[in-house]
C-alpha positions, 0 to 999 in steps of 0.5 A: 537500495535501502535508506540508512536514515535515522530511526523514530525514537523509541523505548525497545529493539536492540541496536544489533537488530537494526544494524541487521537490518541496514546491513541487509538492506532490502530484507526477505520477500521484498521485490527488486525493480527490473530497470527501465524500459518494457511494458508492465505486462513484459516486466511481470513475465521477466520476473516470473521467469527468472526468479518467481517469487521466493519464500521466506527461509523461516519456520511455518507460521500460523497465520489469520486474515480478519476481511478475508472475503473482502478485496484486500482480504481475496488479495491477501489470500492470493499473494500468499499462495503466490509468494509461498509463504509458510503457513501451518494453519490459516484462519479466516475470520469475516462478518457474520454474513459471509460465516460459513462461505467457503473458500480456497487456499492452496489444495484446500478448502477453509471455512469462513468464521467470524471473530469471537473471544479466544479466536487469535489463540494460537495464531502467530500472526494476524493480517487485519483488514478491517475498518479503523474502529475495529481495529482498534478493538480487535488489533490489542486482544489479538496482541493480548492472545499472542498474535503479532498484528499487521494491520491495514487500516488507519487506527495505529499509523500515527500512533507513536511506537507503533511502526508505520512500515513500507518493506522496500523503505524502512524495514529496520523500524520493525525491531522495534514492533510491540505487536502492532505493525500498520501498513501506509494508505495506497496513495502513500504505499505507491509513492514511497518506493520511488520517493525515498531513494530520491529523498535519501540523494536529493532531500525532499523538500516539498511535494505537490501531488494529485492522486488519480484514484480508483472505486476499489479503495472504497471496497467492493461498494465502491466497485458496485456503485460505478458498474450500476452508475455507468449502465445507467447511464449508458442508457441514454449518453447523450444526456451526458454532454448537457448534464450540467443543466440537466438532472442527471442523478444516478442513485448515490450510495458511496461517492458524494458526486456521481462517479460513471463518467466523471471525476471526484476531487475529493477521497474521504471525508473533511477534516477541515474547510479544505483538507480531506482524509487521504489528503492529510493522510499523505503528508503525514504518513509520508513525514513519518515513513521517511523520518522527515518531518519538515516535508511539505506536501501539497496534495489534492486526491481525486476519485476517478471512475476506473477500478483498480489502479492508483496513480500520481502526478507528482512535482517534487522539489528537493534541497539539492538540484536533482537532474533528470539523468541522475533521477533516471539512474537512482530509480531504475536500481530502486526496490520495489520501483518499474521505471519506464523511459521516453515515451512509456508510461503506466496507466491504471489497467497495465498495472493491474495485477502487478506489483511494485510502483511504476514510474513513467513521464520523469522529467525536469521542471521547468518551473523550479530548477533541480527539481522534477516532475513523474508519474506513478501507477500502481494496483492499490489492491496489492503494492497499495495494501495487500502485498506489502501486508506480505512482505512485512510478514515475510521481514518479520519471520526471516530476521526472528522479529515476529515476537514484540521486540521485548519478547524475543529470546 
């Protein structure tokens, strides 16, 4: 269930707007977890035949998607169709070379353009999909041309009065939006559903963390340097088990270390001798979204050769003994969270297509009593990026906060 925590202090949004929200707690177009037990595959069927996936009870919106041919862009698309979401009129903007492509939604066929003065006009809202810098240009003249902007990258998450929003977490802080909302980094999306009820009973006090995370977060490069890496190497795999004294060098145009066949303890770039991007990106998205700037997060992000699918491994210590049982309880009622029990577990392909966060392998740690230990799956593609791009939009136009919080009448 939804957190009553404290708001990030800031200058608009009526109090009336954010008791709406906690009143409503998890608000239109959020997923409810299914409880534990069952395969990812057999919560998936239970869910789309029970309930399938409600629209939001809003007026149509006229919608953009800037990235729209890249993976996130393909699966923003698709869950908007899934999800029947109301659009009146879709806009497709990507790099010059995809101008021109055509592409499917619903029963009918869009043609792909490029960002171009006066493009937004008319749009109500924009999904942005696009790499930091861009969206630091396109993000405000999409705002300026009357668009509420959702957008994906970096550029605005810690950027104060900018809402920084995961739906099933702290949807009231989107009352307060001046245009822009960001959507978490994938490691960050997939861990937040299952650590802020836990945080809410226990009070986080310090993570240590190691991510497991596939080439499809780097995009499709990511996707195509590991496909031509495995083939090459699959040439001759008994090379493989004296690699290290032989010069074993696949072509390298994404990953700082060959990708096939190995593992990569590091996600993005340094921003010091020892911490990387995704590394500093974690602790503190994770701070922000659950209003806690005192966690302590210890976190090593590593690239794996799988390609879709993020997973965590995670010890989490709290400020009051959290017992497993209890645990176990709070996360099979938690939005957005598929808990699995005993010996099941989520692995990278049994979440792939799904949604939500899937929590396997929770128990006690021994080290430090009261605290524990699980494990989270999740498709970064969806849950990590594109999905909660969705539900957001969904909160947005269901509680009428698709306008800047000083705009709405």
């Amino acid at each position: 269930m939804r957190a009553d925590s404290p708001p990030h202090d800031q200058d608009d949004g009526s109090d009336d707007e954010l008791a709406l929200a906690r009143a409503t707690g998890v608000l239109a177009g959020t997923l409810e977890g299914e409880g534990p037990g069952g395969s990812p595959a057999e919560h998936e069927k239970e869910r789309d035949r029970d309930s399938g996936h409600p629209a939001a009870e809003s007026a149509e919106i006229s919608v953009g998607i800037v990235g729209a041919t890249g993976l996130v862009g393909q699966e923003m698309l698709r869950i908007l169709e899934e999800r029947n979401f109301p659009v009146s009129e879709l806009r497709l903007f990507a790099s010059e070379r995809s101008k021109g492509k055509p592409v499917r939604f619903r029963d009918e066929t869009l043609v792909v353009g490029v960002v171009e003065e006066g493009c937004f006009e008319g749009l109500d809202l924009v999904l942005m999909e696009v790499e930091s810098d861009v969206s630091r240009e396109l993000a405000p003249a999409a705002v300026a041309e009357g668009a509420t902007v959702i957008d994906n990258s970096s550029a605005w998450r810690m950027e104060r009065g900018v809402p920084l929003v995961v739906a099933e977490v702290n949807p009231e802080e989107l009352a307060r939006h001046k245009g822009i909302v960001a959507n978490p980094n994938c490691t960050t999306m997939a861990l937040m559903p299952v650590l802020a009820p836990l945080h809410r009973r226990f009070g986080a006090r310090r993570l240590v963390v190691t991510t497991l995370q596939s080439v499809s977060g780097s995009g499709q490069a990511g996707i195509a340097e590991l496909e031509r890496q495995a083939n090459e190497l699959m040439i001759r795999p008994s090379t493989l088990r004296r690699a290290g004294t032989s010069e074993i060098s696949p072509k390298r145009d994404v990953y700082p270390k060959p990708i096939a066949f190995n593992v990569v303890p590091q996600c993005d770039a340094f921003v010091d001798p020892v911490t990387t991007k995704e590394e500093k990106k974690l602790l503190e998205e994770s701070r922000k979204i659950l209003s806690h700037p005192g966690l302590k997060v210890m976190a090593t992000c590593v690239r794996v050769p799988v390609f879709v699918g993020h997973c965590l491994s995670v010890v989490a210590e709290f400020d009051q003994p959290a017992h497993v049982e209890e645990v176990l309880d709070i996360l099979a009622e938690a939005p957005g969270v598929e808990l699995l029990v005993g010996e099941e577990y989520p692995t990278p392909l049994d979440v792939a297509g799904t949604d939500g966060s899937w929590v396997g392998r929770v128990r006690p740690d021994p080290t430090n009593d009261g605290g524990v230990a699980f494990w989270v799956a999740s498709d970064n593609l969806r849950k990590g990026a594109a999905l909660n791009c969705v539900q957001v939009a969904e909160i947005l136009s269901s509680q009428g906060w698709l306008r800047p919080a000083g705009q709405r009448t």
